[in-house]
N, C-alpha and C positions, 0 to 999 in steps of 0.2 A: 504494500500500500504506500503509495506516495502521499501522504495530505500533512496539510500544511501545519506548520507549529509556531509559537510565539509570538501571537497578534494580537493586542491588549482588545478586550472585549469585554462584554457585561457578567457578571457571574451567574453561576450556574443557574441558580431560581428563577432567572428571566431567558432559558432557553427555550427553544422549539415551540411550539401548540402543544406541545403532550403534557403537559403540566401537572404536578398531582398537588391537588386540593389539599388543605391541610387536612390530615385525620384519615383523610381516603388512600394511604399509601400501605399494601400488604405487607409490608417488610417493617420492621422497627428501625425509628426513626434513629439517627444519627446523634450523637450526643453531641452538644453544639460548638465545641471545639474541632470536632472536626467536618461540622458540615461549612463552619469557616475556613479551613484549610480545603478543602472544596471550593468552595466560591474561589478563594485567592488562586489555584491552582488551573481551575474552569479560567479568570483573565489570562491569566501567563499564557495556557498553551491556544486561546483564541479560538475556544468550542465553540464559541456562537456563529463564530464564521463558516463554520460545516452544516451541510447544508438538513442533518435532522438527528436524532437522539441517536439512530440504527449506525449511520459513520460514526458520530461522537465514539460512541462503546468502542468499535472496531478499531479506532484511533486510540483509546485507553488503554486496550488489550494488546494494540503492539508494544506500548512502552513497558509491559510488564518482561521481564525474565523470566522465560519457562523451566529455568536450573532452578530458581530459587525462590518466583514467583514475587520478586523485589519490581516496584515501579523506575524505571530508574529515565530519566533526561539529561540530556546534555547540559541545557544551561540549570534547568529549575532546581537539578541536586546539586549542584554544583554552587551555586548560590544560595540554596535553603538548606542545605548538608539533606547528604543521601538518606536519613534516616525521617524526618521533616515532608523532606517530597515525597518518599515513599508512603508516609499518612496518607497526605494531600491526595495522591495520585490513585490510592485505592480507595479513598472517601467519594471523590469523582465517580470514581467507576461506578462505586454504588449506587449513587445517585440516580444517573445516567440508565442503570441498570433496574431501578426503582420506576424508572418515569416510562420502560421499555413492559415493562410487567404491566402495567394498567392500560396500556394500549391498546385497542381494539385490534383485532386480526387484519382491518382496512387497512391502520396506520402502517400496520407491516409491510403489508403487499405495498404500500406507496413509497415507503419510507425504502425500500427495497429495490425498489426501481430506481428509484430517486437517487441512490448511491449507485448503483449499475452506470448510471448516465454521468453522475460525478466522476466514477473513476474513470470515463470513455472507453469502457472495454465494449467489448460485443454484448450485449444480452443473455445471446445462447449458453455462451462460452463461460460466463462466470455463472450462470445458472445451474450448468451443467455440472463447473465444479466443485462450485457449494455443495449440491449434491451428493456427487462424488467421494468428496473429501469431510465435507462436514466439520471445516476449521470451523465455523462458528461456533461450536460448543467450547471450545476455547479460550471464546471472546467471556464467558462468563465470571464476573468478580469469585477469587479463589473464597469467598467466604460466604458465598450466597449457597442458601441450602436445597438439597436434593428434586426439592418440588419444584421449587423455584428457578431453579436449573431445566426442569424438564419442560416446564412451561413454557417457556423462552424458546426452549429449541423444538418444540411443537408448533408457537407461532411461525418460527422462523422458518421452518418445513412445509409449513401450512400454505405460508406465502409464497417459495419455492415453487411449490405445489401448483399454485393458482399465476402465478406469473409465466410458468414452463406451459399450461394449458391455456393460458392465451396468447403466447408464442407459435402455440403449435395452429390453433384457430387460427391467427394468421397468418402462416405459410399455406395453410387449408386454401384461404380467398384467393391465395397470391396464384 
């Protein structure tokens, strides 16, 4: 994934349309130091500039370390010490991953396409490997639990799902 990093932006609670209401969030709520470290870590890397919650995650999930499951940035640990960002950058995630759970299965299917066209790959082709490969189970914060894990990548399937069948619909017309 190429996408872009370190554009001062608005913090995290004013991203996307997917917004969760206070109270209406299935997961527990963050304790407020580090949904601050969130917000601050949401301006650094310029999540609002992406274009919906489904990249944000994908974006989160590269900075993590699959050895060790550490968030780690170039400049944000580096000036907030790696222990710091690392909070910041797995409270993000959560977030992000909070606001991905309350989403309708539309949001998906949109938010889904919507990155397809962001990253200018072919349609087919990253459809196909999603599929295939099914990184996006990956993309899930290391401390989000089982259910919640599986839901995510049910929507994410879902929409798969429904994106590949009207791919195919339209090569049908073509």
């Amino acid at each position: 994934m190429n996408l872009r990093q370190n554009r001062p932006s608005v913090a995290l609670g004013r991203l996307g349309s997917s917004q969760v209401k206070s109270g209406s969030c299935p997961l527990p709520k963050p304790p407020a130091e580090e949904g601050s470290r969130a917000s601050e870590c949401a301006v650094e890397l310029g999540l609002a500039d992406f274009p919906n919650d489904l990249t944000r995650m994908l974006y989160l999930a590269s900075l993590r370390d699959c050895n060790s499951g550490r968030y780690l940035h170039p400049e944000i640990s580096a000036r907030m010490g790696i222990e710091v960002a690392d909070q910041g950058l797995l409270a993000c995630h959560d977030e992000v991953f909070r606001l991905l759970l309350v989403a309708p299965i539309s949001r998906y299917v949109d938010q889904l396409d919507e990155y397809i066209r962001y990253t200018r790959m072919e349609m087919a082709v990253v459809l196909r490997t999603w599929q295939s490969l099914q990184a996006y189970r990956a993309t899930v914060p290391m401390r989000a639990s089982s259910l919640y894990r599986e839901v995510f990548c049910l929507n994410v399937e879902t929409a798969l799902t429904i994106l590949l069948s009207r791919l195919v619909e339209e090569h049908t017309r073509a």
